[in-house]
PDB file of N, CA, C and O in Angstrom, chain B, residues numbered from 101:
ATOM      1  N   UNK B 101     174.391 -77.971 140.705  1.00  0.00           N
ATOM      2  CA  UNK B 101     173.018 -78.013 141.184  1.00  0.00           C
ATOM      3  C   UNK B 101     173.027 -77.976 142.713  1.00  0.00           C
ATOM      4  O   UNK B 101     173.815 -78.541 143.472  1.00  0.00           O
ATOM      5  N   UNK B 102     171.854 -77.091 143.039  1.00  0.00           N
ATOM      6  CA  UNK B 102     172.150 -76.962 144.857  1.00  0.00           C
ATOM      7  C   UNK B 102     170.627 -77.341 145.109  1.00  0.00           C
ATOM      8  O   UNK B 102     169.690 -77.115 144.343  1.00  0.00           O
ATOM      9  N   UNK B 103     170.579 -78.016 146.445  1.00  0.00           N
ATOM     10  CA  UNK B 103     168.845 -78.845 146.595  1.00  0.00           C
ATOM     11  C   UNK B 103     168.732 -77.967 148.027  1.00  0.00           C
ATOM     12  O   UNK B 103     169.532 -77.917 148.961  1.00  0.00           O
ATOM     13  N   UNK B 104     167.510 -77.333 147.857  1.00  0.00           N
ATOM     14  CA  UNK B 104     167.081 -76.261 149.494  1.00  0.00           C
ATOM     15  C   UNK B 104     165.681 -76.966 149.610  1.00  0.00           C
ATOM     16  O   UNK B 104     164.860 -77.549 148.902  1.00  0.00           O
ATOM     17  N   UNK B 105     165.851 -76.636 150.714  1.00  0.00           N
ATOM     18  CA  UNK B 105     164.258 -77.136 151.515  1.00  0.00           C
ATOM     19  C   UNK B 105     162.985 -76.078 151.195  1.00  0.00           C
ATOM     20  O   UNK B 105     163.103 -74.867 151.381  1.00  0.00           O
ATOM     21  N   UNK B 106     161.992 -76.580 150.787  1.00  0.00           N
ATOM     22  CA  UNK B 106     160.990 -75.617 150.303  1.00  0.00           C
ATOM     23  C   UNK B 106     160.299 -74.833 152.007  1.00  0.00           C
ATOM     24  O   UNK B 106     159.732 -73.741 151.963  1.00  0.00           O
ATOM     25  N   UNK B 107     160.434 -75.416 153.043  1.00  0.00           N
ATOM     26  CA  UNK B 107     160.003 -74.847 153.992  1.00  0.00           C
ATOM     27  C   UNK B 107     160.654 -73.675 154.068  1.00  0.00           C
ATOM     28  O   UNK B 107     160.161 -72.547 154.079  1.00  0.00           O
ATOM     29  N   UNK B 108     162.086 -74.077 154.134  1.00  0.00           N
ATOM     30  CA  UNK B 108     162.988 -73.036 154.435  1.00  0.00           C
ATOM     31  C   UNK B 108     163.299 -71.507 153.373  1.00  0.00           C
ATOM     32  O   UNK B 108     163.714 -70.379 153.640  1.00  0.00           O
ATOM     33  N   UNK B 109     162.978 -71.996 152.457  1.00  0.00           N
ATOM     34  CA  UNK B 109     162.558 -70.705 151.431  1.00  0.00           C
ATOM     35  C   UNK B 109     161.389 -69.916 151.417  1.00  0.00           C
ATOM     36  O   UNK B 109     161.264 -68.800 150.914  1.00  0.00           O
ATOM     37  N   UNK B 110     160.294 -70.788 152.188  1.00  0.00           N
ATOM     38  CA  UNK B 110     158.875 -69.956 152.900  1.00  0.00           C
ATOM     39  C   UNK B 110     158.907 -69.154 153.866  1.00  0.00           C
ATOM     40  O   UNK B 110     158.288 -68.152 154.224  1.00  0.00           O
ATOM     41  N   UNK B 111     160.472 -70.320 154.538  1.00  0.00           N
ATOM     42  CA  UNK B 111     160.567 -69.226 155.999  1.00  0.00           C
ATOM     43  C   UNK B 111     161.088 -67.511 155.532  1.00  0.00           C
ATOM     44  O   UNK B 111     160.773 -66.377 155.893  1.00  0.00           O
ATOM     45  N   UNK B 112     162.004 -68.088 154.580  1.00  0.00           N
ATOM     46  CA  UNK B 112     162.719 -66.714 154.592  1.00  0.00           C
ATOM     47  C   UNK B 112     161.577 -65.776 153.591  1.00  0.00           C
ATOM     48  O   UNK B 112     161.668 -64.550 153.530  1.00  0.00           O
ATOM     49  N   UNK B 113     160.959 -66.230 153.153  1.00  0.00           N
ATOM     50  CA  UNK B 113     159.588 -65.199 152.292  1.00  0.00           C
ATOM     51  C   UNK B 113     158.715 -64.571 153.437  1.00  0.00           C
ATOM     52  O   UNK B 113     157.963 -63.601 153.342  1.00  0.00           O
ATOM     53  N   UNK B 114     158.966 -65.295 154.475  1.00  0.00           N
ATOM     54  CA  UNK B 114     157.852 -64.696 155.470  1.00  0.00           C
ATOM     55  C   UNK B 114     159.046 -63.656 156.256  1.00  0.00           C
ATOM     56  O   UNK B 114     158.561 -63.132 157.260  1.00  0.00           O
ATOM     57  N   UNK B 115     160.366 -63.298 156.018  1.00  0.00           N
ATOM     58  CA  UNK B 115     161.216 -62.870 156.535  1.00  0.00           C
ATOM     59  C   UNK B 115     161.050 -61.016 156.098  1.00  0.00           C
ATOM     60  O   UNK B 115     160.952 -59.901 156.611  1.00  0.00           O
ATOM     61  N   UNK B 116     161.117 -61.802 154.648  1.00  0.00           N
ATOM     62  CA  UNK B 116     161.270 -60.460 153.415  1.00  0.00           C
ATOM     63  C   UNK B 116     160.099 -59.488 153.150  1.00  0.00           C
ATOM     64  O   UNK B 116     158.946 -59.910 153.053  1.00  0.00           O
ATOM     65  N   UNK B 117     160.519 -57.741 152.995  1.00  0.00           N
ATOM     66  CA  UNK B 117     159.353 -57.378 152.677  1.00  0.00           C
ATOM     67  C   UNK B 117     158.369 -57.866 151.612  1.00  0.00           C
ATOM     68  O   UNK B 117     157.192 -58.047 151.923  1.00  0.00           O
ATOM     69  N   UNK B 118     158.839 -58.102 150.274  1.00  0.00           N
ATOM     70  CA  UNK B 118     158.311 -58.575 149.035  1.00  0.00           C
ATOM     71  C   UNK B 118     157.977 -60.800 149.584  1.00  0.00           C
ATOM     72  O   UNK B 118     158.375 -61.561 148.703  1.00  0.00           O
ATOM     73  N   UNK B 119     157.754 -61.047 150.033  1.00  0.00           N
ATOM     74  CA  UNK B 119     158.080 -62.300 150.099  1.00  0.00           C
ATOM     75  C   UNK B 119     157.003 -62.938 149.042  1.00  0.00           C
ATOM     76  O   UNK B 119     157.442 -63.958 148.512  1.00  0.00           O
ATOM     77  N   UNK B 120     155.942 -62.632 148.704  1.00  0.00           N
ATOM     78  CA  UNK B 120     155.559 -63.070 148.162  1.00  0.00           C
ATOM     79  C   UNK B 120     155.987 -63.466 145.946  1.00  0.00           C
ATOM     80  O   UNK B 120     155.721 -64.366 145.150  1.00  0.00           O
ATOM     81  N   UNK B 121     156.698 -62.204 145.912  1.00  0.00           N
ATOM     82  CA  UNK B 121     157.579 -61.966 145.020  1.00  0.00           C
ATOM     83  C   UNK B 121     158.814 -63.291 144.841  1.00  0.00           C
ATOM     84  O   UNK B 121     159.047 -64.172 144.014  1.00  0.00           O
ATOM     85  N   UNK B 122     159.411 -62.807 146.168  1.00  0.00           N
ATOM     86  CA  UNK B 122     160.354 -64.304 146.522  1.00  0.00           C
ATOM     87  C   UNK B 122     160.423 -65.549 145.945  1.00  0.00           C
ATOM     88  O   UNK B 122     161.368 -66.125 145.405  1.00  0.00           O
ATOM     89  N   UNK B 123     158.935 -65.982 146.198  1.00  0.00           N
ATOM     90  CA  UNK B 123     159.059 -67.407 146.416  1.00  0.00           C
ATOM     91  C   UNK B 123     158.225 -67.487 144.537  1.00  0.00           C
ATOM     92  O   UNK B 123     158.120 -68.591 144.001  1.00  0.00           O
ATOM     93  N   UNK B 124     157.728 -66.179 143.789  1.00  0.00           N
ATOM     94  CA  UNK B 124     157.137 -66.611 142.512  1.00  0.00           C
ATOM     95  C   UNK B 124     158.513 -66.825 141.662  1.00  0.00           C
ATOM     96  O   UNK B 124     158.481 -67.460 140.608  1.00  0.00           O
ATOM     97  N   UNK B 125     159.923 -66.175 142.255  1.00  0.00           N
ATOM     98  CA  UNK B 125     161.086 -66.147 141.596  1.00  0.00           C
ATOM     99  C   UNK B 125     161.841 -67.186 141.879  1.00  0.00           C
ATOM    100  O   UNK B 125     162.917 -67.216 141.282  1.00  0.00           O
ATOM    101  N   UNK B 126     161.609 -68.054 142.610  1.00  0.00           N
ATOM    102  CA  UNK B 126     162.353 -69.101 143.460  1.00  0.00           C
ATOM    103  C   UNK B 126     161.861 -70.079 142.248  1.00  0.00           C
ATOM    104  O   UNK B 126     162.553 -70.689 141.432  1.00  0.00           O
ATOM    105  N   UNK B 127     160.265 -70.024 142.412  1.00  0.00           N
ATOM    106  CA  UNK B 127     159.572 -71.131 141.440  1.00  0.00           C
ATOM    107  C   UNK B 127     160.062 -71.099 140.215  1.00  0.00           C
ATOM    108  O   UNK B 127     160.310 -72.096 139.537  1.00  0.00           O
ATOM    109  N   UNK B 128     160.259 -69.670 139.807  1.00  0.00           N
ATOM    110  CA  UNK B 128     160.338 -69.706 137.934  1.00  0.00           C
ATOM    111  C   UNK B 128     161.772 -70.440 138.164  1.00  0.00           C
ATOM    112  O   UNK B 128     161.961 -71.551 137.668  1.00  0.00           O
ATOM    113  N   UNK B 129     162.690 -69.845 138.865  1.00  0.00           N
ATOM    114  CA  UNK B 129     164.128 -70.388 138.370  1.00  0.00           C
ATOM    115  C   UNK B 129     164.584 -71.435 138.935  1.00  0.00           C
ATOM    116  O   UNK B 129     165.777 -71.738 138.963  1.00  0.00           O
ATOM    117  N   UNK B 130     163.321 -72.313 139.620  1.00  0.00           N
ATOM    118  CA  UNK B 130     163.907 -73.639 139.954  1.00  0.00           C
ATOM    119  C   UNK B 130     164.114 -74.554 138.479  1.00  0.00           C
ATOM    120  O   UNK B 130     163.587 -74.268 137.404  1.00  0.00           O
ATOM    121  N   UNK B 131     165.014 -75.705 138.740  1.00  0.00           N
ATOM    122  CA  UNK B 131     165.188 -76.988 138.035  1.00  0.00           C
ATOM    123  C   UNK B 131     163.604 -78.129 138.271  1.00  0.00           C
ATOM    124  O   UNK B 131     162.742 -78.757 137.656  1.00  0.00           O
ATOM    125  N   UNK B 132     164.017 -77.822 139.413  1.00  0.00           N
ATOM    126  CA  UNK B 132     162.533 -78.821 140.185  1.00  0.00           C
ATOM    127  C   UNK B 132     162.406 -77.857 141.306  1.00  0.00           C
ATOM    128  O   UNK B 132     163.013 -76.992 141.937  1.00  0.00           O
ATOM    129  N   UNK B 133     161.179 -78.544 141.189  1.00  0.00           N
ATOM    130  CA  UNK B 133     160.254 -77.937 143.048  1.00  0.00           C
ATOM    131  C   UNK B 133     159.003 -78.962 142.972  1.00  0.00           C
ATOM    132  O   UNK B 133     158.029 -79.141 142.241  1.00  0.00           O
ATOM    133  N   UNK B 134     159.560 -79.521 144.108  1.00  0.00           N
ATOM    134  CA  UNK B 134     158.454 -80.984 144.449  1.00  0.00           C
ATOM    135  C   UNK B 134     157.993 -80.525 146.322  1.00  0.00           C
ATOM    136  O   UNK B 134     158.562 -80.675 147.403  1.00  0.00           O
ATOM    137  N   UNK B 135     157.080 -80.110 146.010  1.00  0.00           N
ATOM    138  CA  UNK B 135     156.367 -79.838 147.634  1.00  0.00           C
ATOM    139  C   UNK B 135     156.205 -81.098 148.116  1.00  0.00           C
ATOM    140  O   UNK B 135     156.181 -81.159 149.346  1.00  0.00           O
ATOM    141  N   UNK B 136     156.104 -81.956 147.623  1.00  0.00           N
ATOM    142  CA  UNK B 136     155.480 -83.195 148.223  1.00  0.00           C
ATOM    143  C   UNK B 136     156.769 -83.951 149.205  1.00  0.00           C
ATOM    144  O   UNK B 136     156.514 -84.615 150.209  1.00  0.00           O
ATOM    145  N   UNK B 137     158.206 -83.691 148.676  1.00  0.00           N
ATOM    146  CA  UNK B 137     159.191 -84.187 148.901  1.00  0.00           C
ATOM    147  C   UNK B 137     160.266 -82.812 149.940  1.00  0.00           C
ATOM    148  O   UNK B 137     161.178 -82.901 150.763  1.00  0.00           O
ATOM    149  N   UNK B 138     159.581 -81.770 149.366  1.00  0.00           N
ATOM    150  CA  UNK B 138     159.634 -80.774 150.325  1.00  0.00           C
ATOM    151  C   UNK B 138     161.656 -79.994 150.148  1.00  0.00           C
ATOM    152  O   UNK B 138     162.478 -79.602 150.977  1.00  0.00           O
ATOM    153  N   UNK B 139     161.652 -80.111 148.773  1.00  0.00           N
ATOM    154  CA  UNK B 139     162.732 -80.065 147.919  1.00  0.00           C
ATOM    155  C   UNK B 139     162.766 -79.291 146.855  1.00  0.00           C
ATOM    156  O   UNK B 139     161.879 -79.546 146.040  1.00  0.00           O
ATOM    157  N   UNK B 140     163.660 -78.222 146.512  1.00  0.00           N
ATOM    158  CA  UNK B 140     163.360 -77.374 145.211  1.00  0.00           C
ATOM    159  C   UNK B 140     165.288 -77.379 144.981  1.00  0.00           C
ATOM    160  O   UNK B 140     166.197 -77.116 145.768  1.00  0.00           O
ATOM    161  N   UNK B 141     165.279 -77.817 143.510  1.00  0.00           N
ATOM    162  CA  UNK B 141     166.804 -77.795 142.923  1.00  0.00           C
ATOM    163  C   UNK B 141     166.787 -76.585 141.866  1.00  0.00           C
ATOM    164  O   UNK B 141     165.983 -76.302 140.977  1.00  0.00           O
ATOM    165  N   UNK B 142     167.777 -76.080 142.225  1.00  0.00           N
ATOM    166  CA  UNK B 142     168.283 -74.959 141.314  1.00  0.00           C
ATOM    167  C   UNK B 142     169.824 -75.220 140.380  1.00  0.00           C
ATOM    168  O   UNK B 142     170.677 -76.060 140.662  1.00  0.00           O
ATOM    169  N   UNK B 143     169.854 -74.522 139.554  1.00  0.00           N
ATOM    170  CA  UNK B 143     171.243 -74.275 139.061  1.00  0.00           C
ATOM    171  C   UNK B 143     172.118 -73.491 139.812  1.00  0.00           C
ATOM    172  O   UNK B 143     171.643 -72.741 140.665  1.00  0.00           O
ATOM    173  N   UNK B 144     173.802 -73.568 139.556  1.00  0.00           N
ATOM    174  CA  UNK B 144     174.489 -72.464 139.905  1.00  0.00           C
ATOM    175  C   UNK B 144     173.775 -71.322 139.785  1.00  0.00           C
ATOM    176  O   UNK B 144     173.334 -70.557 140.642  1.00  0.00           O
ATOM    177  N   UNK B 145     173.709 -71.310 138.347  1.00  0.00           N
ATOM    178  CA  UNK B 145     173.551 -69.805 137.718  1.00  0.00           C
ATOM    179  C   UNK B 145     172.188 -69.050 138.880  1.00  0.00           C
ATOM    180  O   UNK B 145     172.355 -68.027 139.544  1.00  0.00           O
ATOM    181  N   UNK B 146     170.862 -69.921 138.849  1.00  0.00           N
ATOM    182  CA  UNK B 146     169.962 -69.684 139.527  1.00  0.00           C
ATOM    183  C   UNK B 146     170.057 -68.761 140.701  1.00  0.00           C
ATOM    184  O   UNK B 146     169.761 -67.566 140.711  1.00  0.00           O
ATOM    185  N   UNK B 147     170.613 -69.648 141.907  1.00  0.00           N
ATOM    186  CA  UNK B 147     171.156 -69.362 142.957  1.00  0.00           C
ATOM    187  C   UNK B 147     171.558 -68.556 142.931  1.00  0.00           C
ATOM    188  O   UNK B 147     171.136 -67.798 143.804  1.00  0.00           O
ATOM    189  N   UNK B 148     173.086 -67.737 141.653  1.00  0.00           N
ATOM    190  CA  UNK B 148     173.426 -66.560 141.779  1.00  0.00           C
ATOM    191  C   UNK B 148     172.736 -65.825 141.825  1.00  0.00           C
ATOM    192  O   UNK B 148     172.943 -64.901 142.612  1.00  0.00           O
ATOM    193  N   UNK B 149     171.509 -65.830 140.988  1.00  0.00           N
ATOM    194  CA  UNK B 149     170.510 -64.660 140.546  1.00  0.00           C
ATOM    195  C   UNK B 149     169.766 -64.461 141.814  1.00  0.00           C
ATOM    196  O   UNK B 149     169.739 -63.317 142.269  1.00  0.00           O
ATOM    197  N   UNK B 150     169.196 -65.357 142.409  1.00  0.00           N
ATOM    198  CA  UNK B 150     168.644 -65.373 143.281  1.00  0.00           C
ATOM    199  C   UNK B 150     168.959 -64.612 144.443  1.00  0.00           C
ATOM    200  O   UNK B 150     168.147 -63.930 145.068  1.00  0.00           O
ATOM    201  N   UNK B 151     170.671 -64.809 144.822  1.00  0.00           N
ATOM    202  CA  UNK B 151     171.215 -64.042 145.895  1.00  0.00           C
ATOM    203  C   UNK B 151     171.554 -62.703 145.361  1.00  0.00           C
ATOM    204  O   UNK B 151     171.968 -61.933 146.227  1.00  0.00           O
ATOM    205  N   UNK B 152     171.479 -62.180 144.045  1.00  0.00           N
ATOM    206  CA  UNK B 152     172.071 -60.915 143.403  1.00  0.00           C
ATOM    207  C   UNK B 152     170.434 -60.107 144.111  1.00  0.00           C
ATOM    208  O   UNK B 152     170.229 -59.068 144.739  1.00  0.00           O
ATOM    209  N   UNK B 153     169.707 -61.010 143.697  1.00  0.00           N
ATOM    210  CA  UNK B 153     168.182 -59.809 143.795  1.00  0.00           C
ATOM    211  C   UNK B 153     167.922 -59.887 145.103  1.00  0.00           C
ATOM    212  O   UNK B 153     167.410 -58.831 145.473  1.00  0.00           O
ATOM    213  N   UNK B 154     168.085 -60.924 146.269  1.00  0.00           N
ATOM    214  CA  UNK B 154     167.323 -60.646 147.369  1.00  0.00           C
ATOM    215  C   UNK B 154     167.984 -61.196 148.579  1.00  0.00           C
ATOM    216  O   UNK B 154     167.531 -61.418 149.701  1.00  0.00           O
ATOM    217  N   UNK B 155     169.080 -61.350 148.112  1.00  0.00           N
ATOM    218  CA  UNK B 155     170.528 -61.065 149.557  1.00  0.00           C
ATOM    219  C   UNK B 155     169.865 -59.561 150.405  1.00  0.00           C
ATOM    220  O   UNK B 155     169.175 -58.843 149.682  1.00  0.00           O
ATOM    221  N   UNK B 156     169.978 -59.296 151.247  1.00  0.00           N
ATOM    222  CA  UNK B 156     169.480 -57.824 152.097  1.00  0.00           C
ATOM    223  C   UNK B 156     170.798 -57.177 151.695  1.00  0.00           C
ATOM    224  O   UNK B 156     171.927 -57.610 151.466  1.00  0.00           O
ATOM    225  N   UNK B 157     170.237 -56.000 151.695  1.00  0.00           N
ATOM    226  CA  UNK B 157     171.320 -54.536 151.475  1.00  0.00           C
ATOM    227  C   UNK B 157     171.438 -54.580 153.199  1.00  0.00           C
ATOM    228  O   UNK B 157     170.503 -54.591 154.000  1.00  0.00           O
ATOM    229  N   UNK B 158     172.986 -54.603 153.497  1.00  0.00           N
ATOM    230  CA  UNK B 158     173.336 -54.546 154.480  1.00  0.00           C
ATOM    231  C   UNK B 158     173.230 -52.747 154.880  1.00  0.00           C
ATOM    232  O   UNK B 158     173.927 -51.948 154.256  1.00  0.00           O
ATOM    233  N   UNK B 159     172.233 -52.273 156.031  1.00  0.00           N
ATOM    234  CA  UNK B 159     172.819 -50.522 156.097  1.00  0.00           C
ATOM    235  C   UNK B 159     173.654 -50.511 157.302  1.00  0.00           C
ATOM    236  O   UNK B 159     173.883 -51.451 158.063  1.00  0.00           O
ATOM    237  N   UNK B 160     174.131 -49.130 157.363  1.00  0.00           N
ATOM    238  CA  UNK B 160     175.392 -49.032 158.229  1.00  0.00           C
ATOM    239  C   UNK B 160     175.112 -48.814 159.538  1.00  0.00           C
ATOM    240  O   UNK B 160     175.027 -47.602 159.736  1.00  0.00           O
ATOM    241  N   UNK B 161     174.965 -49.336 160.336  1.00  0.00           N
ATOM    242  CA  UNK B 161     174.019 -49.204 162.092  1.00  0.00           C
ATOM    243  C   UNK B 161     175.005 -48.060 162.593  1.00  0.00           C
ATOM    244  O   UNK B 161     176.218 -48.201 162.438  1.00  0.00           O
ATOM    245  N   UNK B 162     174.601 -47.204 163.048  1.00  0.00           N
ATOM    246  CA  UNK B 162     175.509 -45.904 163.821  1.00  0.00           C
ATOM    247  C   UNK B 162     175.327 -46.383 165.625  1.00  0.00           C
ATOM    248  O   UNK B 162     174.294 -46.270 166.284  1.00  0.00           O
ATOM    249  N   UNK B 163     176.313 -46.781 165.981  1.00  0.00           N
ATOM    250  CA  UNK B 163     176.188 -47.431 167.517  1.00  0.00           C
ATOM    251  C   UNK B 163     175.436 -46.295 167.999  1.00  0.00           C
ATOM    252  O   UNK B 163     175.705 -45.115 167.774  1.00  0.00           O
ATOM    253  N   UNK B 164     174.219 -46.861 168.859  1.00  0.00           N
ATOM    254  CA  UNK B 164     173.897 -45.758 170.074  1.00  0.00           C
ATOM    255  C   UNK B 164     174.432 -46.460 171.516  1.00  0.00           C
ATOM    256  O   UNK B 164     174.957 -47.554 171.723  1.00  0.00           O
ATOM    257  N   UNK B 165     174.082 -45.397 172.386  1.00  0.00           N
ATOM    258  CA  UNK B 165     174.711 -45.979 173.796  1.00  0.00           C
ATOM    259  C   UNK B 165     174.245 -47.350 174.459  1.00  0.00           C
ATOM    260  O   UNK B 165     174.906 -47.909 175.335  1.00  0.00           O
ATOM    261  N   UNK B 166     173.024 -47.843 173.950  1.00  0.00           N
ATOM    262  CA  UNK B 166     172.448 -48.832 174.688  1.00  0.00           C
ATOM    263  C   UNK B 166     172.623 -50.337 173.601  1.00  0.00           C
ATOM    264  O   UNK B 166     172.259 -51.439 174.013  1.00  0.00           O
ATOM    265  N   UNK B 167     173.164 -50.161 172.350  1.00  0.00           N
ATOM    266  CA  UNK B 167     172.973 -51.233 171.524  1.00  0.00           C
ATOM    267  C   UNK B 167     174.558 -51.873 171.408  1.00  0.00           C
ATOM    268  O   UNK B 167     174.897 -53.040 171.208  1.00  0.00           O
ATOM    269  N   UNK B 168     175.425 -50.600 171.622  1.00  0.00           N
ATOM    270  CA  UNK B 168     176.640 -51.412 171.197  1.00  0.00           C
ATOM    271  C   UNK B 168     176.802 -51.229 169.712  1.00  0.00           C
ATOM    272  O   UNK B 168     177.947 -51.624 169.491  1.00  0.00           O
ATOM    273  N   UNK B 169     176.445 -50.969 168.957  1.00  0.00           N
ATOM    274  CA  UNK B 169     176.492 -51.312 167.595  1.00  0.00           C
ATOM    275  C   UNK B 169     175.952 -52.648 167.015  1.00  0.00           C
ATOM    276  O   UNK B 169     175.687 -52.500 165.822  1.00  0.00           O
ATOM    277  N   UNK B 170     175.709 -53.874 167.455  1.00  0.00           N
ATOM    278  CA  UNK B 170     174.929 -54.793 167.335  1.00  0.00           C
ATOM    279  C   UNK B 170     173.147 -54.704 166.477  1.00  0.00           C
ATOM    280  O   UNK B 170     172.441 -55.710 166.414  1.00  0.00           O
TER     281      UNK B 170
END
């Protein structure tokens, strides 16, 4: 079981294009989610799922002259 901060899962919904999606998938596959305490527990399994669907697709940055590749 892993315990995340419910702010911090808003933050990152406000990060994501779909965020609103996010946080209805966060809810279904929590264990708990207590706003009041400002705490949402998941399972392993959860978490995996969670990072399988909305980890970012890393794309491949082609350095230009002014970025460095950064």
């Amino acid at each position: 079981m892993k315990t995340y901060r419910i702010t911090a899962i808003k933050r990152k919904a406000e990060r994501i294009k779909e965020g609103h999606l996010y946080i209805e998938d966060c809810i279904a596959l929590a264990s708990e989610w207590n706003e009041a305490e400002d705490k949402a527990t998941f399972t392993d399994e959860a978490v995996s799922e969670i990072k399988g669907t909305w980890e970012p697709r890393r794309k491949r940055h082609k350095p230009c002259k002014n970025c460095g590749g950064l």
